[in-house]
Every structure is written in structure tokens, then in C-alpha cells.
mmCIF file of the C-alpha atoms, coordinates in Angstrom:
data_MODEL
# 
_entry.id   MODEL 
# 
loop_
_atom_site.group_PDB 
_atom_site.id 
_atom_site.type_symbol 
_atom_site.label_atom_id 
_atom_site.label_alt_id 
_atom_site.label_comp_id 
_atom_site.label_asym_id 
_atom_site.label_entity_id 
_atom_site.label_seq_id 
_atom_site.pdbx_PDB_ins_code 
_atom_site.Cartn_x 
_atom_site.Cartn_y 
_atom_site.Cartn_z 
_atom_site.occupancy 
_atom_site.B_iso_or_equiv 
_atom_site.pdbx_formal_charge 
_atom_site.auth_seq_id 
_atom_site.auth_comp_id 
_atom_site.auth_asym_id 
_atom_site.auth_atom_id 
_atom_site.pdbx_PDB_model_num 
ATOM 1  C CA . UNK A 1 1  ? -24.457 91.702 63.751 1.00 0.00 ? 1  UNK A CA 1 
ATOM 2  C CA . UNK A 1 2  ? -25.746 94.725 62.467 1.00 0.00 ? 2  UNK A CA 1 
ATOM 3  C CA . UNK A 1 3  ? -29.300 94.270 61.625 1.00 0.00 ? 3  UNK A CA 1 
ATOM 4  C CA . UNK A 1 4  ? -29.590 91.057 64.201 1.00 0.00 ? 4  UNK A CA 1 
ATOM 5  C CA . UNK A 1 5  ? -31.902 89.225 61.532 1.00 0.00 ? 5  UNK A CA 1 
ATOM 6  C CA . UNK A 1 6  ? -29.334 87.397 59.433 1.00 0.00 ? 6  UNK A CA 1 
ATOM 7  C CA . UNK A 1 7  ? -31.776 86.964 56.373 1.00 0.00 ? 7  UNK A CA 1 
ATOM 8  C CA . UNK A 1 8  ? -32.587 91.022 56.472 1.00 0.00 ? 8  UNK A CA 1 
ATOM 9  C CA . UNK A 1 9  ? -28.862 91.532 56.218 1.00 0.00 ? 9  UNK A CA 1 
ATOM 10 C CA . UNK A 1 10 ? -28.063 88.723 53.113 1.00 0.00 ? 10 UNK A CA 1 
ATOM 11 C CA . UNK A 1 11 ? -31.399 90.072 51.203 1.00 0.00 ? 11 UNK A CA 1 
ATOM 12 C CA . UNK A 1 12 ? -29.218 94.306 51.808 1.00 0.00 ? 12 UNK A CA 1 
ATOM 13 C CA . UNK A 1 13 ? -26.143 92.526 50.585 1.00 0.00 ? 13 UNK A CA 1 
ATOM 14 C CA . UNK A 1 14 ? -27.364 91.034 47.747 1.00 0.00 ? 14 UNK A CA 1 
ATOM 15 C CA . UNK A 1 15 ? -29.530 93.823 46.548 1.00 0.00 ? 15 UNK A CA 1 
ATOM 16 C CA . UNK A 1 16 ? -25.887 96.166 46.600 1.00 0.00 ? 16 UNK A CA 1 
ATOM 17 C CA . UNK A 1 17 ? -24.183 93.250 44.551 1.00 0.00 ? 17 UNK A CA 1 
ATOM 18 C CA . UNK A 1 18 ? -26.855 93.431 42.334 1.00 0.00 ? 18 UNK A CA 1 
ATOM 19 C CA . UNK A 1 19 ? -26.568 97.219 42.009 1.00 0.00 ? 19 UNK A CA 1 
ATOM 20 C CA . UNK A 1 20 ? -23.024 97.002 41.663 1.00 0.00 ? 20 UNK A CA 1 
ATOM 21 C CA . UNK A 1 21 ? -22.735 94.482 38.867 1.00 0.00 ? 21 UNK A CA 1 
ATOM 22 C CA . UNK A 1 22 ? -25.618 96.212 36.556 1.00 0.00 ? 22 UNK A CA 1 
ATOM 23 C CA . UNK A 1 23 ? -23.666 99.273 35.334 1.00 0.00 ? 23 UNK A CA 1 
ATOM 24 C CA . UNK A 1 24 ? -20.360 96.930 34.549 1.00 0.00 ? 24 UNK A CA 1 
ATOM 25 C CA . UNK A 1 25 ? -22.255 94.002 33.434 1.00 0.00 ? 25 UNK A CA 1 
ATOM 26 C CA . UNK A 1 26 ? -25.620 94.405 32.117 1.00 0.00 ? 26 UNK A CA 1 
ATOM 27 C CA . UNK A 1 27 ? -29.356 93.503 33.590 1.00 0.00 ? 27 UNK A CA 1 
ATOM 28 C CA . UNK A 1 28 ? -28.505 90.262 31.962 1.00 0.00 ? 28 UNK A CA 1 
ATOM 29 C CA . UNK A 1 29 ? -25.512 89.565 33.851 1.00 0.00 ? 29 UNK A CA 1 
ATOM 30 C CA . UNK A 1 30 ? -26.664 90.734 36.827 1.00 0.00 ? 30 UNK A CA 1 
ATOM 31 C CA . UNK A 1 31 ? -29.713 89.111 37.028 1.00 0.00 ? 31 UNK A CA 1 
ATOM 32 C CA . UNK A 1 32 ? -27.728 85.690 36.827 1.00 0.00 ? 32 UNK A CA 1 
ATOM 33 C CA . UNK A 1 33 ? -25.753 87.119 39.313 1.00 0.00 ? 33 UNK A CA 1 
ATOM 34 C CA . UNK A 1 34 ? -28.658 87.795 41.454 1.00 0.00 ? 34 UNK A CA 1 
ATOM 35 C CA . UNK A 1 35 ? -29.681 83.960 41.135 1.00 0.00 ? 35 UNK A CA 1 
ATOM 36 C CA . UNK A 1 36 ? -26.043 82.643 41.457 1.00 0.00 ? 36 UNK A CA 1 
ATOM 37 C CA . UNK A 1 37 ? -25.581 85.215 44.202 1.00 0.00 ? 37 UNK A CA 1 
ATOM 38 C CA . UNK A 1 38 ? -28.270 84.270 46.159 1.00 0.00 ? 38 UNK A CA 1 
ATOM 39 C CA . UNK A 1 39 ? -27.421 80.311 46.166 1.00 0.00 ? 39 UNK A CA 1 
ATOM 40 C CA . UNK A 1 40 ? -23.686 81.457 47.372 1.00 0.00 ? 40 UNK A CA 1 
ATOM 41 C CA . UNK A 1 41 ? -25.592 83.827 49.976 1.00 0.00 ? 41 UNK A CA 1 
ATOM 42 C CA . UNK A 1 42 ? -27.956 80.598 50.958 1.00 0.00 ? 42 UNK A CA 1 
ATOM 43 C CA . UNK A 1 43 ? -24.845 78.504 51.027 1.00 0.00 ? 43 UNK A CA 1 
ATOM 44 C CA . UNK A 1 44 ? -22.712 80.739 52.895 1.00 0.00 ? 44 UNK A CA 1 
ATOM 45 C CA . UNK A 1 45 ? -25.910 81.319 55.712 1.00 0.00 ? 45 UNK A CA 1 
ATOM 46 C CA . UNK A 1 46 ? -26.030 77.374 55.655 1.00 0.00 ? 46 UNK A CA 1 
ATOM 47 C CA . UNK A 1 47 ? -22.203 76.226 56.417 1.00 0.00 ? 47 UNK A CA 1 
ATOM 48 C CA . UNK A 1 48 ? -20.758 79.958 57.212 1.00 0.00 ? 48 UNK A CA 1 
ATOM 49 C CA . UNK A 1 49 ? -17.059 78.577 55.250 1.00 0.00 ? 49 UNK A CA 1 
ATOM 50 C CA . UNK A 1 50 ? -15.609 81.279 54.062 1.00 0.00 ? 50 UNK A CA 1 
ATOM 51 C CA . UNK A 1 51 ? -12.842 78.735 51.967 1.00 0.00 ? 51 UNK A CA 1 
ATOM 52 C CA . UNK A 1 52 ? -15.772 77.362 50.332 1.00 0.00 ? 52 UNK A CA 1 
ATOM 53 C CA . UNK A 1 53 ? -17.193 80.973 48.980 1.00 0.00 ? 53 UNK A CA 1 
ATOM 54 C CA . UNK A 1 54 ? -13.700 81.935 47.660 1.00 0.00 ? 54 UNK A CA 1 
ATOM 55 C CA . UNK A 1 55 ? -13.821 78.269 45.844 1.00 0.00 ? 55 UNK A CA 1 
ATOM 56 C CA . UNK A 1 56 ? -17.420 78.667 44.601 1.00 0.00 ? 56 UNK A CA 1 
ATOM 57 C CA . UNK A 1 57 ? -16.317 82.522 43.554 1.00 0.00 ? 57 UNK A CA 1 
ATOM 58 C CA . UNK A 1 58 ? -13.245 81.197 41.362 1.00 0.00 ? 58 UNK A CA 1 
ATOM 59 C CA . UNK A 1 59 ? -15.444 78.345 39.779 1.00 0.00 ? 59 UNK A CA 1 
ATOM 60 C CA . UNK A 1 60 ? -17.767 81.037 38.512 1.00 0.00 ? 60 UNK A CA 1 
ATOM 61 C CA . UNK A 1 61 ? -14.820 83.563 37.570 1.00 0.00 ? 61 UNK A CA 1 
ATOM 62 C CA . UNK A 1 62 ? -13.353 79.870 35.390 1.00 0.00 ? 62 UNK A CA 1 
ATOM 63 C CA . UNK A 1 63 ? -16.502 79.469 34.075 1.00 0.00 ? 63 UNK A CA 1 
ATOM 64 C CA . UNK A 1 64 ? -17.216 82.761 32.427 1.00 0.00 ? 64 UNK A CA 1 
ATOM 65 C CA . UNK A 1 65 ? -13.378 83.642 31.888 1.00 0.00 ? 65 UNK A CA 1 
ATOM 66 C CA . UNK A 1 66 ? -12.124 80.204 30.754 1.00 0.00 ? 66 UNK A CA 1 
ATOM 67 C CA . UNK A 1 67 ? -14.134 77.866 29.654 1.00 0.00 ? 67 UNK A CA 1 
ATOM 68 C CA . UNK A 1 68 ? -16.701 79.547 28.029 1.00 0.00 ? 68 UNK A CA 1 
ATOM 69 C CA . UNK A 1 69 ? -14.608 81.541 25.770 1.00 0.00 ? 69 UNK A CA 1 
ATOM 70 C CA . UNK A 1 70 ? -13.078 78.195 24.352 1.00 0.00 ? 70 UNK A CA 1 
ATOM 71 C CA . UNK A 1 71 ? -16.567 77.128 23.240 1.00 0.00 ? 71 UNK A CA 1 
ATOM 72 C CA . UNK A 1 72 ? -16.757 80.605 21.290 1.00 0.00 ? 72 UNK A CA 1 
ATOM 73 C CA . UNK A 1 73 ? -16.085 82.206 18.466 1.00 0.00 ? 73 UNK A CA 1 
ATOM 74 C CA . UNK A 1 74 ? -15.621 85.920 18.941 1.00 0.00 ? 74 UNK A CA 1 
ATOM 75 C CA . UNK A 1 75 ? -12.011 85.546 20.835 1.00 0.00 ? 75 UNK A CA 1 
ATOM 76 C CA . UNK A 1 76 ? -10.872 84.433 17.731 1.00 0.00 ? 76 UNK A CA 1 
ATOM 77 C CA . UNK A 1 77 ? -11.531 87.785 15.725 1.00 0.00 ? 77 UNK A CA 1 
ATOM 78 C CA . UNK A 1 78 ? -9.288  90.200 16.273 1.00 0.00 ? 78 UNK A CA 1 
ATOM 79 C CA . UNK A 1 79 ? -10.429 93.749 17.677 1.00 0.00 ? 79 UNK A CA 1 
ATOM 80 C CA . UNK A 1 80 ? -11.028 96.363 15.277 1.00 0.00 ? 80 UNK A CA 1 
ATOM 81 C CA . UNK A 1 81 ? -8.726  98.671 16.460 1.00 0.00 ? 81 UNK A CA 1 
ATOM 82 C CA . UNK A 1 82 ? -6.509  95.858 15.798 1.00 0.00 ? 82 UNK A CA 1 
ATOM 83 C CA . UNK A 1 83 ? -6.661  95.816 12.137 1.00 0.00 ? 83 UNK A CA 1 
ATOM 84 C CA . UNK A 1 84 ? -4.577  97.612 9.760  1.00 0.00 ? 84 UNK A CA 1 
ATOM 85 C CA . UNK A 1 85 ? -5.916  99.691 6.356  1.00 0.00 ? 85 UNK A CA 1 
# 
């Protein structure tokens, strides 16, 4: 390990995830990410299964890519760069 305290290095690695997802995403995003992130971070410290983060990263992906755009509306509007005069 780099830092020897295992906690010092998952609060450094979540802080750059944060920092990375709030130009893409939003503050909004990324604060959820910051929450979700650190109960994968806890998790991961807890059982150290890499299968199990790749899992818990796809569920989240499905979640915000999938499912929620079926309970929505705007996917059904077509872009406006889409539409013809």
C-alpha cells in the first residue's frame, strides 16, 4: 500500500471520483455518486471482491441507463436537431 492507512487511501480515491464525475455529470450527480461511491468503497474495504464491485458497478450503470429511462418521458421526444422545418 501506498499510504499504509487503508481508510486515508479510500477517503483520496473517492474525493478524485468525485472530482472526476462533477464536470461530466453535475454536483447533483456527483454528489449521489459520492454517497453511492462511498457504500461501494465501504463494501469493497469490508469483503475486498473485486467480482462483486464490477456487479454492484453494472447494477448502478442498469439503473440509471435502463430502467429509469422506461419510467420517463423525455426519451420519447425526439431531439431537436432531429426535427425537420
Amino acid at each position: 500500500m501506498l499510504t499504509g492507512r487503508i481508510w486515508l487511501a479510500a477517503v483520496v480515491t473517492l474525493i478524485g471520483f468525485y472530482a472526476l464525475h462533477v464536470p461530466v455529470w453535475g454536483w447533483g450527480f456527483a454528489l449521489g455518486g459520492l454517497v453511492s461511491g462511498a457504500a461501494a468503497m465501504a463494501f469493497f474495504i469490508w469483503r475486498k471482491d473485486l467480482f462483486a464491485m464490477m456487479v454492484f458497478h453494472m447494477s448502478t450503470d442498469a439503473i440509471g441507463l435502463v430502467v429509469a429511462p422506461l419510467f420517463s418521458e423525455w426519451w420519447k421526444k425526439p431531439p431537436l436537431f432531429w426535427r425537420l422545418p
